[in-house]
N, C-alpha and C positions, 0 to 999 in steps of 0.2 A: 088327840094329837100330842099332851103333853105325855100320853104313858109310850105313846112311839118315838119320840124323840128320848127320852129317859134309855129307852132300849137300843135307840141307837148309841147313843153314848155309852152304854155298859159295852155293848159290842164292839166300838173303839177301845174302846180301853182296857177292854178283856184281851184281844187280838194282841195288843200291844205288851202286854206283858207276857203272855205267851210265846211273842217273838223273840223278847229279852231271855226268858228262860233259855228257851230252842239257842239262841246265838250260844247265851253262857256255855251250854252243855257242847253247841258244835266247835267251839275257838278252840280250845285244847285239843281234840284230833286234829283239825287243820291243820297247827303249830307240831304236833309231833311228825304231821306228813310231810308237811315242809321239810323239817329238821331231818328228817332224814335222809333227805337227797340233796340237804347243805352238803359246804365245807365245814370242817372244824373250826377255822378260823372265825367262820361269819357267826358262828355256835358262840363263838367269844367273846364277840363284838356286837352282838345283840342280841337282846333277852327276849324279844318275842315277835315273830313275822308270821303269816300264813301263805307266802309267797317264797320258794326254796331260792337261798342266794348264795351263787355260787355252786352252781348244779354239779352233781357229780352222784355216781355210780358206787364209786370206790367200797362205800361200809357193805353196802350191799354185796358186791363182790368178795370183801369179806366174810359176812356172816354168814353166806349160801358158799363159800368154796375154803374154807378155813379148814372145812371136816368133810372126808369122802364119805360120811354115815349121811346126810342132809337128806339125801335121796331116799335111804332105807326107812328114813324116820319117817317122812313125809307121807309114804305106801303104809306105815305101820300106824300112823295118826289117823289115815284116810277109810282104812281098813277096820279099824275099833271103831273109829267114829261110827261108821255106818252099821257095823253088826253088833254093838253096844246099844244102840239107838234101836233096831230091831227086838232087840233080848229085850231090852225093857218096856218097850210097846207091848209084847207079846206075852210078857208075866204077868204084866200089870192088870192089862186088861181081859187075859184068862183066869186070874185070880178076882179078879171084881165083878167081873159080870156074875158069876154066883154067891154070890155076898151080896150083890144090891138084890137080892131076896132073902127078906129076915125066913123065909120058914126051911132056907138051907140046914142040914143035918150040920148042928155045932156049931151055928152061926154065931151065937152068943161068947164060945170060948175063945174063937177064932177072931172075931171084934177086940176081945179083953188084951189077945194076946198083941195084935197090932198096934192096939191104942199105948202099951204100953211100953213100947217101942218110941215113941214120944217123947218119953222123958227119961228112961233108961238105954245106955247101950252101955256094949260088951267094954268097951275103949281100946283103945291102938294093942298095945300087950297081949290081951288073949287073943283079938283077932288076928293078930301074928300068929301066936301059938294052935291055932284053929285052920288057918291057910297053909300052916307048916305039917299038921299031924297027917291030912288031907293031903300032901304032897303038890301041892298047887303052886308049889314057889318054884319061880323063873318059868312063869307057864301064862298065859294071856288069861285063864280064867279066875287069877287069882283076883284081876281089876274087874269084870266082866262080870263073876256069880255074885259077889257080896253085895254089888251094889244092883243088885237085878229087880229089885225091885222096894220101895218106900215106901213107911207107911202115910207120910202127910199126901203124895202122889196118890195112893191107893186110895183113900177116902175120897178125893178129889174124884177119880173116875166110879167108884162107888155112887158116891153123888149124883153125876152125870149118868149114868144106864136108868139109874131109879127115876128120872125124868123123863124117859120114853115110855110114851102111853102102852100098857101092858094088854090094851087092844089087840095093838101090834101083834104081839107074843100068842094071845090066844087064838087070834086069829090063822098064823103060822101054825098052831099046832093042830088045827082041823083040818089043814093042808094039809098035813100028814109030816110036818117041820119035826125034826128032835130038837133038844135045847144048843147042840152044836152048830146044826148048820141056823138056826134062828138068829144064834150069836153072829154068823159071818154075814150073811144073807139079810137080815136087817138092823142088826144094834151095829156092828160095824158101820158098815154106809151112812148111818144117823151119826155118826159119831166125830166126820169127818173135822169140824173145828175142833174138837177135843183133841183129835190122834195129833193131829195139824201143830196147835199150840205144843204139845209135849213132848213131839219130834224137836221141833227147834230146844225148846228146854234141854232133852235128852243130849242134842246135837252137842250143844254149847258144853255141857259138863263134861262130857267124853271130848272134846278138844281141848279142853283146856287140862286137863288130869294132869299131875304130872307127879303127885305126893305117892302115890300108892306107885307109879313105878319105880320109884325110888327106895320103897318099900320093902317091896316084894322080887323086885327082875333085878339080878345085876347082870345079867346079859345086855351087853350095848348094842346090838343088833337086834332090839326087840325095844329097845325106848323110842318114845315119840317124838314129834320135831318138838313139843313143849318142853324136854327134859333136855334133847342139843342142845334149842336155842340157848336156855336156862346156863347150861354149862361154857357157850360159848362167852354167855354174858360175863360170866364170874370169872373166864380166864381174861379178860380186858381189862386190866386195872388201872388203863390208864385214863388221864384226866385231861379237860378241854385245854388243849394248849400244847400240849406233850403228841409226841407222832406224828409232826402234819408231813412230814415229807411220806411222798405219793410214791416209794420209789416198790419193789417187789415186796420188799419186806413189811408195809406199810401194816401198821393195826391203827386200825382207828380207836377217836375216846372213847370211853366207857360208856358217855353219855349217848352217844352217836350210835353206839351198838347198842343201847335199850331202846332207841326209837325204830330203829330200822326190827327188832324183834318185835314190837307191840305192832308195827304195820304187817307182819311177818303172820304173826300169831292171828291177829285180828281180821283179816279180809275174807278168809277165806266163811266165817261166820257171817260177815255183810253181804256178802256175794248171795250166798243160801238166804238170810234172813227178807228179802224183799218177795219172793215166791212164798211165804208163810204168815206173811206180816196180817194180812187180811181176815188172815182166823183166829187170830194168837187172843186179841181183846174177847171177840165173841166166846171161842172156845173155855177162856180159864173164865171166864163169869159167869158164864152156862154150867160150869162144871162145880164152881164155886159157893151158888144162891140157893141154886135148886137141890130139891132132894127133903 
């Protein structure tokens, strides 16, 4: 009786702090969701609400109609994301699934050569000079090849394949299976938390990019809503208190325009992330221990 009550009380009290966490980490989006569909005014008159005061549209209406590019960027964010996301799915774990067999041809130099990948890279300068020799500049694969595939990600799926019983595999192969369709037909389907987890991974890094097109594109009809928003931010300079008349010419604060951009930037990653949520812990710990 005294070790079930002992355990009840850790269970209060664990639960209980958990929820302090959870609140901490949810107050500050609620406050920038609020804030964003404030007034400026209310933005100045008080430092912290989760409830929007003084409802209004306006920033938003600015940030989404300030630039007739909003729309392009949006198709060109939507567009990377999802075949950036494929490209690395599909390198990653074509190039792993034969490496999670040490008796592959060069497996040892081809280990060496990833591992050291690690702690060395090229740095920003050559791989400019490397994207340039290549002709890859103002070109969508210049975001898209470099980054096609990692080696900390590779190990990780490495990992992961070498965890599936190679019963499997041999089994497949008296079936009259080659190592190709083995790979689709069962290491795939077994794989599904892994793909799972590193899609949203993959998701999240290709929406959010915005360094390398800055980089590489100076075509403004090929940057993404992260590089608008970004620019629309920095042409706001103004501050809470300045701009409140509503009239056409209206810009809103500075302030005002980075929350309306983090809600901008940000949902459409929440939206996606509860469809994936379920695999994400299993997939990267399976992918992680094992092996």
């Amino acid at each position: 009786m005294r070790r079930k009550s002992n355990s009840v009380v850790f269970n209060i009290v664990n639960m209980g702090l958990l929820l302090i966490m959870a609140l901490l980490c949810l107050l500050p989006f609620l406050f920038v969701l609020a804030a964003s569909f404030s007034s400026p005014d209310a933005l100045a008159k008080y430092n912290f609400f989760i409830i929007p005061k003084g409802f209004t549209l306006n920033s938003y209406k600015y940030v989404l109609l300030s630039t007739n590019t909003i729309e392009k960027s949006l198709v060109v964010s939507v567009v990377m994301t999802i075949g950036g996301t494929l490209i690395n799915l599909a390198v990653t774990s074509l190039m792993a699934y034969p490496l999670s067999h040490s008796n592959v041809f060069g497996y040892k130099v081809i280990m060496r050569l990833v591992t050291i990948t690690l702690v060395f890279s090229g740095g920003m300068i050559p791989t400019y000079l490397i994207i340039s020799t290549y002709g890859m500049l103002n070109s969508f694969s210049s975001i898209l090849l470099p980054t096609a595939v990692s080696a900390s990600t590779l190990i990780v799926f490495i990992s992961f394949f070498r965890s599936i019983p190679s019963e499997l595999e041999e089994a497949a192969k008296i079936d009259g299976c080659n190592d190709f369709m083995i790979f689709l037909k069962i290491v795939l389907p077994l794989s599904t938390p892994l793909l799972a987890t590193f899609t949203l991974l993959f998701a999240v890094g290709h929406w959010n990019e915005w360094f390398n097109y800055v980089l590489y594109i100076d075509n403004g009809n090929k940057w993404p809503v992260q590089v608008i928003l970004r620019n629309i931010l920095s042409a706001s300079n103004s501050s809470i208190g300045d701009s409140l008349m509503m009239g056409e010419d209206y810009t809103p604060p500075q302030d005002v325009v980075r929350y309306c951009v983090i809600v901008i930037a940000t949902v459409p990653i929440l939206i996606v992330y509860p469809f994936l949520q379920k695999y994400f812990t299993k997939g990267l710990m399976l992918g992680s221990v094992k092996g």
